[in-house]
C-alpha positions as a Python dict, from the first residue, in 0.01 Angstrom:
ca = {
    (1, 'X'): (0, 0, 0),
    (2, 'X'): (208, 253, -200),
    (3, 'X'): (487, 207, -362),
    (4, 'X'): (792, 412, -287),
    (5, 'X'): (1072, 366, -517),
    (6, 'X'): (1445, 247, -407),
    (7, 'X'): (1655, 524, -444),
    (8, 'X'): (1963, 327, -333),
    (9, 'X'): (1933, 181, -696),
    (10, 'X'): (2059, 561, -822),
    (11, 'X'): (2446, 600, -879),
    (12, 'X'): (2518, 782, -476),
    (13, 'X'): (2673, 1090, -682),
    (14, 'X'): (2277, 1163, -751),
    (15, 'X'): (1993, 1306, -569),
    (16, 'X'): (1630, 1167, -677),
    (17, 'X'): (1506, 1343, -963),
    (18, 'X'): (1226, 1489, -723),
    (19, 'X'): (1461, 1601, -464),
    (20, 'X'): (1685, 1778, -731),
    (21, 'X'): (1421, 2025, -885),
    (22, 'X'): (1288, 2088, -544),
    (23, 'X'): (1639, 2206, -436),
    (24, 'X'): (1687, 2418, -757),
    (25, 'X'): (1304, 2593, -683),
    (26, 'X'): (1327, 2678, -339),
    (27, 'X'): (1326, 3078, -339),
    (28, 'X'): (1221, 3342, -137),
    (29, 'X'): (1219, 3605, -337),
    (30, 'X'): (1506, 3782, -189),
    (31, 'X'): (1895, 3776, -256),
    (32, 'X'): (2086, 3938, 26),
    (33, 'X'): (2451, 3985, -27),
    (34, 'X'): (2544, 4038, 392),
    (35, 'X'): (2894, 4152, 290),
    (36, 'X'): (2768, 4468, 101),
    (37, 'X'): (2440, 4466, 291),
    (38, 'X'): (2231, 4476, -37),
    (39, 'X'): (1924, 4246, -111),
    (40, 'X'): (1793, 4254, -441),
    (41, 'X'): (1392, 4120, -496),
    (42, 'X'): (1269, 3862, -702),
    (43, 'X'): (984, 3749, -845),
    (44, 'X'): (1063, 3469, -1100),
    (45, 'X'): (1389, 3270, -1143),
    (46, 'X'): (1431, 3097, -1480),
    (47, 'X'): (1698, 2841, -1480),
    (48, 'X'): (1824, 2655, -1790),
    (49, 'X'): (2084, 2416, -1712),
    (50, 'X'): (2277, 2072, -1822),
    (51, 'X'): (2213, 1795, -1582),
    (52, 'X'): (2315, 1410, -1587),
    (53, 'X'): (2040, 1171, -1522),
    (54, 'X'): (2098, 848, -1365),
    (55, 'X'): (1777, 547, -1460),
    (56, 'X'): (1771, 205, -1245),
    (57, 'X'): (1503, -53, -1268),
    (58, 'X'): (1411, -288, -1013),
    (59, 'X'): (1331, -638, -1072),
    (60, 'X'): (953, -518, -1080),
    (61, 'X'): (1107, -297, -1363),
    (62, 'X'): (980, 36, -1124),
    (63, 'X'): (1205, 328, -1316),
    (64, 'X'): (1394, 534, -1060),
    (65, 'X'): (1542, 879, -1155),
    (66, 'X'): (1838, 1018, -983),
    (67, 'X'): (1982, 1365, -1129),
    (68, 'X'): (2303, 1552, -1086),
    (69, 'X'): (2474, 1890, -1250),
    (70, 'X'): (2771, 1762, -1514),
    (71, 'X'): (3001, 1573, -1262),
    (72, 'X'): (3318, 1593, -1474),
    (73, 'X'): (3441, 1816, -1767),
    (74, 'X'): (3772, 1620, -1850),
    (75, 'X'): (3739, 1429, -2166),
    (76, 'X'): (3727, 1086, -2164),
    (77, 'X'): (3695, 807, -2421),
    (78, 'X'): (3311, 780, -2350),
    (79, 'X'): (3151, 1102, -2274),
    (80, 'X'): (2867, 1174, -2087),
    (81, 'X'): (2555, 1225, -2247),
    (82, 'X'): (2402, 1606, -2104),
    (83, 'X'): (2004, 1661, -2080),
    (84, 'X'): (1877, 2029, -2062),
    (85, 'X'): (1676, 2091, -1794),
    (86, 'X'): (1456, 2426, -1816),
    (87, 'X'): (1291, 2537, -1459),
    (88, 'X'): (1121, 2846, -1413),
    (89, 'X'): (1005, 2918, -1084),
    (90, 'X'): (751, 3163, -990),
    (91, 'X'): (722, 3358, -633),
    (92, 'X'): (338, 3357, -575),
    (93, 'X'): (275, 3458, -217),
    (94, 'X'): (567, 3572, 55),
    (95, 'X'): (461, 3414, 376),
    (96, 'X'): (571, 3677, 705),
    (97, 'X'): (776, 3384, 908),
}
């Protein structure tokens, strides 16, 4: 059987490393501003961007990755350590839905 990994391990602020760079690639191809009534077409998206990343091990020592955008800017006695995440996404086909 497979193993799935226990994302309840991840700090709740966080969204499983997976989930998070499938929610920054999903793209159309198409920005539509509704207000002005202007859409502007795309065909790549290149993102560059800090993130925080959260690691838990289980007591089979399975790594779990949970990610997040910088959660606080105030400065504290310990700061938080940013990663740099660099995502280009690339519009291959345009389905007709």
């Amino acid at each position: 059987m497979e193993h799935y990994p226990n994302y309840a391990s991840i700090d709740e602020a966080f969204l499983p490393f997976h989930a998070f760079a499938t929610a920054l690639s999903e793209f159309d191809g198409e920005i539509t501003d509704e207000e002005s009534g202007t859409t502007m077409s795309l065909s790549e998206v290149r993102l560059e961007l800090p993130i925080l990343i959260d690691i838990a091990s289980d007591e089979n020592e399975t790594l779990t990755l949970g990610a997040s955008p910088p959660l606080y800017y105030v400065a504290t006695g310990i700061e938080s350590v940013f990663h740099k995440i660099t995502l280009r996404v690339t519009l291959l086909e345009k389905e007709n839905t």
